[in-house]
BAFI-3210 file (N, C-alpha, C; in Angstrom, 3 decimals, decimal comma, padded with zeros to 6 digits):
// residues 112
n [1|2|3|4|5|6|7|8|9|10|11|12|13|14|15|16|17|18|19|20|21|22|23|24|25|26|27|28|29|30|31|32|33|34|35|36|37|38|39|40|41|42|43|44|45|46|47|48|49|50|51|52|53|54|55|56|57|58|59|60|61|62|63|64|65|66|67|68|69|70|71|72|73|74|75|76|77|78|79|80|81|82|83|84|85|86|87|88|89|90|91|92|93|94|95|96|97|98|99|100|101|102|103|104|105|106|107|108|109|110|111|112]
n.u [144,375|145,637|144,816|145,076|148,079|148,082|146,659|147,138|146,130|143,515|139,943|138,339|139,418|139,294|136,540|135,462|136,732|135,337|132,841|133,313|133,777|131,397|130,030|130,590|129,912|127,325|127,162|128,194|125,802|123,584|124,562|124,752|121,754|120,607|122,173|120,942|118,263|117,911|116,463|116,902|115,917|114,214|116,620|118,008|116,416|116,253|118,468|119,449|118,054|119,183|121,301|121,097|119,593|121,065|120,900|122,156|122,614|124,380|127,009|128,173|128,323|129,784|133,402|134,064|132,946|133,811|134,065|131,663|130,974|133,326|132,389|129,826|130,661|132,369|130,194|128,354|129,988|130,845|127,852|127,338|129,523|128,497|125,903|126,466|127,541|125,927|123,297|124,225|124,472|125,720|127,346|127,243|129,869|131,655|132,329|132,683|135,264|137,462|136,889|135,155|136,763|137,932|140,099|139,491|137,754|136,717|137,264|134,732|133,002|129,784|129,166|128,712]
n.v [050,616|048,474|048,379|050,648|050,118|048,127|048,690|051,073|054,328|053,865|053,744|052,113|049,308|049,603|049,654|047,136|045,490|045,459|044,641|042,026|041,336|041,744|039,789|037,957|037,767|037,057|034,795|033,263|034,577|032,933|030,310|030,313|030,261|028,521|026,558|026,645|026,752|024,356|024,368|024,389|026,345|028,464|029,925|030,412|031,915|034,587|035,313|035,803|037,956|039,668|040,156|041,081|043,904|044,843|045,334|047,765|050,012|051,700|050,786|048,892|050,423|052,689|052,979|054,404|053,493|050,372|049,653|048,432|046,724|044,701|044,697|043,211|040,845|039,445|039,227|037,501|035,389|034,833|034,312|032,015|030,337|030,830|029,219|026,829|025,958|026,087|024,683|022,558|021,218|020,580|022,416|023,759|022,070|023,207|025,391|025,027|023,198|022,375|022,501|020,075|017,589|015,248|016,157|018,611|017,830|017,885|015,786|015,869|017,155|017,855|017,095|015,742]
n.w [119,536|118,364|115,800|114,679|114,292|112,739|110,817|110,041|109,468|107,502|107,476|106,603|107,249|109,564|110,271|109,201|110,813|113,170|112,057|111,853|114,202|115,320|113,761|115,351|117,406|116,538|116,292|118,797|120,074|118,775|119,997|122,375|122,481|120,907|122,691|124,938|124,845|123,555|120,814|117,480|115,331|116,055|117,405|115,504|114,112|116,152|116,121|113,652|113,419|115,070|113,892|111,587|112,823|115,295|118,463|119,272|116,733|116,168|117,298|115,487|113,711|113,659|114,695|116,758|118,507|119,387|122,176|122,852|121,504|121,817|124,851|124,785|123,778|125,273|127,127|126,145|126,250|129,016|129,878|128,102|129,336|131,814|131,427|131,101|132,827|135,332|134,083|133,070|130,642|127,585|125,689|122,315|120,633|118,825|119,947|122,417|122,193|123,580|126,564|126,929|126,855|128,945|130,562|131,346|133,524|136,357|139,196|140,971|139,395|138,063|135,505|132,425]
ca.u [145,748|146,369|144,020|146,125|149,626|148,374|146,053|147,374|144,682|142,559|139,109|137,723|139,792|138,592|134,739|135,941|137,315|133,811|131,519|134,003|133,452|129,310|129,477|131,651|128,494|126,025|127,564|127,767|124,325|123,068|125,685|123,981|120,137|120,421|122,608|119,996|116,796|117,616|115,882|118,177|115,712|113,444|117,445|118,408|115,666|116,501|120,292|119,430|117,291|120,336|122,540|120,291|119,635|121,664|120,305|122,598|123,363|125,711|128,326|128,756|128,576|130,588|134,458|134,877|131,921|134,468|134,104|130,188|131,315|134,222|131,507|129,169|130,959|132,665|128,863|128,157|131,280|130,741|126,426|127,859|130,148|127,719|124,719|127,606|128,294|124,650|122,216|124,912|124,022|126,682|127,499|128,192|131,835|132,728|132,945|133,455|135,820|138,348|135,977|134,511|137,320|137,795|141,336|139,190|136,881|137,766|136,872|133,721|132,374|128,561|129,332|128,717]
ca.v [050,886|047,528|048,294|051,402|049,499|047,401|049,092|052,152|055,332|053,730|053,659|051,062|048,523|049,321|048,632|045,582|044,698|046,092|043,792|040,587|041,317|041,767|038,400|037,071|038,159|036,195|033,327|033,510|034,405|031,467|029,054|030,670|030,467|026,632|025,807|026,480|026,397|023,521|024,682|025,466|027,334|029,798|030,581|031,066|033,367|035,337|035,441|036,572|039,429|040,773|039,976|042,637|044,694|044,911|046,509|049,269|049,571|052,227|050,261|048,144|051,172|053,451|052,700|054,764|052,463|049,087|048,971|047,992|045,453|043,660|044,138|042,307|039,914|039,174|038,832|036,349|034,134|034,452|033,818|030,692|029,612|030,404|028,144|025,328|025,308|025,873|023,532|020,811|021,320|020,630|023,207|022,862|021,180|024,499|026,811|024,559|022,233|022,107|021,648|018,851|016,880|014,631|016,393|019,835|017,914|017,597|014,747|016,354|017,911|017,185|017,212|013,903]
ca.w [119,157|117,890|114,631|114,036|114,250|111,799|109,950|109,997|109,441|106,758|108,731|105,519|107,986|111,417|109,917|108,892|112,323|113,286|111,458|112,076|115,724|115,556|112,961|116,252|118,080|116,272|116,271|120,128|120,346|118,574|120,427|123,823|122,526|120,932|124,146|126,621|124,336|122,545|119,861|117,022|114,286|116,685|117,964|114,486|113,827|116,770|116,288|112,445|113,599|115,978|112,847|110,967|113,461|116,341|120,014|119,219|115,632|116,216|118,124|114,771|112,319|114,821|114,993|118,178|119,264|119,953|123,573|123,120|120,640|122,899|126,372|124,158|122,840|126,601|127,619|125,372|126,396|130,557|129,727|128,042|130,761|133,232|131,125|131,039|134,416|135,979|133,483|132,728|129,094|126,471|124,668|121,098|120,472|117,745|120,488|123,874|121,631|124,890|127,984|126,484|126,971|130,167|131,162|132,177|134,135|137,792|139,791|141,470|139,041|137,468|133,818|132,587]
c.u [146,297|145,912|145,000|147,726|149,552|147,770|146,248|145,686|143,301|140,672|138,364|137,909|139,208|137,312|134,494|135,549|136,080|132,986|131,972|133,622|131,569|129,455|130,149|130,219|127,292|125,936|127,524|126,650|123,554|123,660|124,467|122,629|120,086|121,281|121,817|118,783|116,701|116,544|116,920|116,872|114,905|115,429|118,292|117,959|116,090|117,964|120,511|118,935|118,474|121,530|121,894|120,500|119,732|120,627|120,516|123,391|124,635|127,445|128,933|128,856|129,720|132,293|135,291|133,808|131,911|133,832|132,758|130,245|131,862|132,969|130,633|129,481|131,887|131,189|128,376|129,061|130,942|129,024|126,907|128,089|129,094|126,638|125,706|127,412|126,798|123,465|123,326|124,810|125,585|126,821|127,877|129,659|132,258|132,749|133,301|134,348|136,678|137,758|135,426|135,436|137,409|139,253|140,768|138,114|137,470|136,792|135,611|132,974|130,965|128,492|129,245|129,633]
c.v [049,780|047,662|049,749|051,127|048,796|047,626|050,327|053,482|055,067|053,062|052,387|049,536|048,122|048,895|047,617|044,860|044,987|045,254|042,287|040,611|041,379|040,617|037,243|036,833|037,346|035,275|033,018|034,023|033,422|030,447|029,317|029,919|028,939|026,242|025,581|026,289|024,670|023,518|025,387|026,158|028,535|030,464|031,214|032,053|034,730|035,660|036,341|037,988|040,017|041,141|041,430|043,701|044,881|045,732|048,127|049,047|050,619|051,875|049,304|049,479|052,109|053,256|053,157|053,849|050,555|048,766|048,575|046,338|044,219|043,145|043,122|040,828|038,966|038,637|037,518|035,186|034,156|034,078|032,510|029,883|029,570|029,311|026,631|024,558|025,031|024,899|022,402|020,600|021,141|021,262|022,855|022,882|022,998|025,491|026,583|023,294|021,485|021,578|020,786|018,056|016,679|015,422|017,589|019,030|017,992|016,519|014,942|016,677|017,004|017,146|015,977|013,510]
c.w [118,258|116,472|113,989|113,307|112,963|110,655|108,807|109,921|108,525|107,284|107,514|106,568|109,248|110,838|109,491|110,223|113,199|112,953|111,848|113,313|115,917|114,804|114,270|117,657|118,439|116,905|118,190|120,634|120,209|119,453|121,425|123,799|122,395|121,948|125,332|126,094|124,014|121,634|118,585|115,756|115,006|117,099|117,166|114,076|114,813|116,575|114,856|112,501|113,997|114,900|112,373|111,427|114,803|117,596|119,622|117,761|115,655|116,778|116,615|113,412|112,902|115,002|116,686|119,103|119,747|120,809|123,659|122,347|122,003|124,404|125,746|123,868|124,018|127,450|127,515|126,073|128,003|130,883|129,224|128,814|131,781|133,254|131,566|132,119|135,182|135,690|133,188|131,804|128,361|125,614|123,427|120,632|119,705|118,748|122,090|123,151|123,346|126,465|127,526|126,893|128,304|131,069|131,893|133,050|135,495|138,734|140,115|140,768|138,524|136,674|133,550|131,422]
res [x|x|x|x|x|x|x|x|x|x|x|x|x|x|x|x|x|x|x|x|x|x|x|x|x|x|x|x|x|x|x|x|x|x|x|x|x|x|x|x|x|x|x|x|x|x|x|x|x|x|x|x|x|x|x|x|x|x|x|x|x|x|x|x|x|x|x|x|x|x|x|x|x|x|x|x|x|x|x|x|x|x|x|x|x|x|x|x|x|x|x|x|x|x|x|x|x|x|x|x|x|x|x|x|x|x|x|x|x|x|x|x]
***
């Protein structure tokens, strides 16, 4: 609804808002793969392939095919959090800029 309000009916827009969200994807794929591989070019290769060619390419060519996008792209971000929290790994700063800092830690915690 919110892509209508602002888009109005021109569907050129929503596949926009479509491809920005799968390039939102990547990028959170790679973060994930070099966060826990530490390996950043085998995680590039793999993150480029999905860039190409998605699991499901219809969810990025598709406009009524959002909600695969957003679950995806929600996946990505709670697989993150969960690597964070379980290996103790440091994610990289451009997409945990904020937990990095000493004010989210909490006394207990194992983050170093």
């Amino acid at each position: 609804m919110l892509d209508v309000q602002i888009f109005g009916l021109d569907p050129a827009a929503h596949h926009v808002v479509n491809l920005v969200i799968h390039v939102v994807n990547v990028i959170l794929l790679f973060s994930l793969l070099a966060g826990t591989t530490l390996q950043p070019w085998p995680s590039a290769l793999a993150a480029a392939l999905f860039a190409v060619h998605p699991l499901n390419v219809q969810t990025v060519a598709w406009v009524s095919e959002r909600k695969s996008l957003l679950s995806t792209a929600f996946w990505l971000l709670t697989l993150l959090a969960y690597a964070q929290r379980i290996e103790g790994r440091r994610m990289p700063r451009s997409i945990w800029p904020s937990f990095s800092s000493p004010r989210w830690r909490s006394p207990r915690s194992r983050w170093p």
